[in-house]
DRENLOFI-252587 format. One record per residue: residue number from 1; x, y, z of N, C-alpha, C, O in turn. Coordinates in pm, whole numbers. Example, Ala and Ser with C-alpha at 12.3 -4.5 7.8 and 13.67 -1.06 7.14 Angstrom:
REM DRENLOFI-252587
1,1319,-569,780,1230,-450,780,1320,-330,780,1424,-332,846
2,1285,-225,708,1367,-106,714,1290,3,787,1341,114,804
REM end
This chain:
REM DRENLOFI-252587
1,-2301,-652,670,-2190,-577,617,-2132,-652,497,-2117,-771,469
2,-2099,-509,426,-2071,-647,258,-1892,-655,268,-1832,-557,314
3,-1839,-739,236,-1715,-774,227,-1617,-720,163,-1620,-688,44
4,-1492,-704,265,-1403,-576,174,-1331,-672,46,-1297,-788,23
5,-1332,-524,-24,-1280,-525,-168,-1140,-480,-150,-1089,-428,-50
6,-1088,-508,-264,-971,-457,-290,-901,-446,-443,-890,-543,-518
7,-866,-337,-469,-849,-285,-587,-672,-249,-619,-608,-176,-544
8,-614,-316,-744,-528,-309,-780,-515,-150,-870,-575,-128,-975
9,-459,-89,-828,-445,88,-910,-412,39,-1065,-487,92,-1147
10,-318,-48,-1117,-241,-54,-1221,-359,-100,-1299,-353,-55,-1413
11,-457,-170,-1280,-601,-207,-1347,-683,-116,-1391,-781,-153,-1456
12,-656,60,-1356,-736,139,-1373,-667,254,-1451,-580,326,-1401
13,-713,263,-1575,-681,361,-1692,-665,494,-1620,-740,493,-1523
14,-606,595,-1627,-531,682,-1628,-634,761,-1718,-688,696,-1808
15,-677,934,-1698,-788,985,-1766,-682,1128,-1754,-632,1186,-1658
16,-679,1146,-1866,-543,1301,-1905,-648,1448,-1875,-731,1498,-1950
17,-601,1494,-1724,-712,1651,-1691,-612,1760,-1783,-663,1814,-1881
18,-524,1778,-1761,-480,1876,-1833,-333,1811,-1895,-284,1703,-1863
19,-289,1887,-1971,-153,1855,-1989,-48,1808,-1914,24,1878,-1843
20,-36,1667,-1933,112,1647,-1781,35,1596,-1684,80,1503,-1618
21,-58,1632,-1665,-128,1584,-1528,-243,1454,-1542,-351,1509,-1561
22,-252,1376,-1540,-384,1259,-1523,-420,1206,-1350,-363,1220,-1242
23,-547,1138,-1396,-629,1105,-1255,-674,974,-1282,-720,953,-1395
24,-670,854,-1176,-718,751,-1194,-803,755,-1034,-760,792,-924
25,-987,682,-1087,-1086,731,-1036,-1095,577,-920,-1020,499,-980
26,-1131,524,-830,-1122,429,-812,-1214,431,-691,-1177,474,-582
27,-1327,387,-713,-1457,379,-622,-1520,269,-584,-1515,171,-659
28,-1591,263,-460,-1685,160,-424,-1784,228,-370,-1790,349,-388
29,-1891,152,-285,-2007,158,-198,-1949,278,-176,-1941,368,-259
30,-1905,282,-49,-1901,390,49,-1736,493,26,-1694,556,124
31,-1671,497,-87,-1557,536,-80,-1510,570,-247,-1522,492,-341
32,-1465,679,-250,-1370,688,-371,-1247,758,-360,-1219,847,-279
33,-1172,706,-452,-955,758,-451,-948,809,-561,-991,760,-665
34,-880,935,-544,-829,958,-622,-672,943,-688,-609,956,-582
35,-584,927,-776,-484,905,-760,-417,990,-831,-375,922,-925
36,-366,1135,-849,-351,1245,-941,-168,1268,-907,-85,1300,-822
37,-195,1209,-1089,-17,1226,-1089,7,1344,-1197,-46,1357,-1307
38,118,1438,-1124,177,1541,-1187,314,1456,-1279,369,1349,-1253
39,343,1572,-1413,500,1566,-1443,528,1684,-1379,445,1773,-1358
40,696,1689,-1332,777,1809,-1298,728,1903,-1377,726,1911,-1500
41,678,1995,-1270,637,2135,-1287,531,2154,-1372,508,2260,-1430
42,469,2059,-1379,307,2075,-1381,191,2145,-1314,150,2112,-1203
43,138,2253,-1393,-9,2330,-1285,-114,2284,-1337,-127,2236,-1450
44,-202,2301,-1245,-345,2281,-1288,-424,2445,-1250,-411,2523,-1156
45,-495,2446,-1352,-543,2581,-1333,-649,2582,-1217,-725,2496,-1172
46,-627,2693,-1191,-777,2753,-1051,-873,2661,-1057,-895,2624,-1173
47,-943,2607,-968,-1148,2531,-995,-1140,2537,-872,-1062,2577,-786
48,-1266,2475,-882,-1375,2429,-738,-1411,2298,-768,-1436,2243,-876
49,-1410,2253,-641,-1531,2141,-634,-1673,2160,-565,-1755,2069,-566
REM end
């Protein structure tokens, strides 16, 4: 078993999805976070994953 990691959020750039809204991506081996910050009264339009 490989040894846990640990990841500081503030180390990871911020990527702008729509207006107002960004996502910071933050992955390993077996796991990824998302961290999706709105401004007040921010939408994101309809999708899929």
């Amino acid at each position: 078993m490989s040894e846990p990691k640990f990841w500081n959020e503030k180390e990871f750039k911020a990527k702008e999805l729509v207006d107002g809204v960004t996502a910071k991506l933050i992955w390993g081996e077996k796991i990824m976070v998302g961290i999706i910050d709105f401004e007040p009264f921010k939408l994101v339009p309809d999708h899929q994953h």
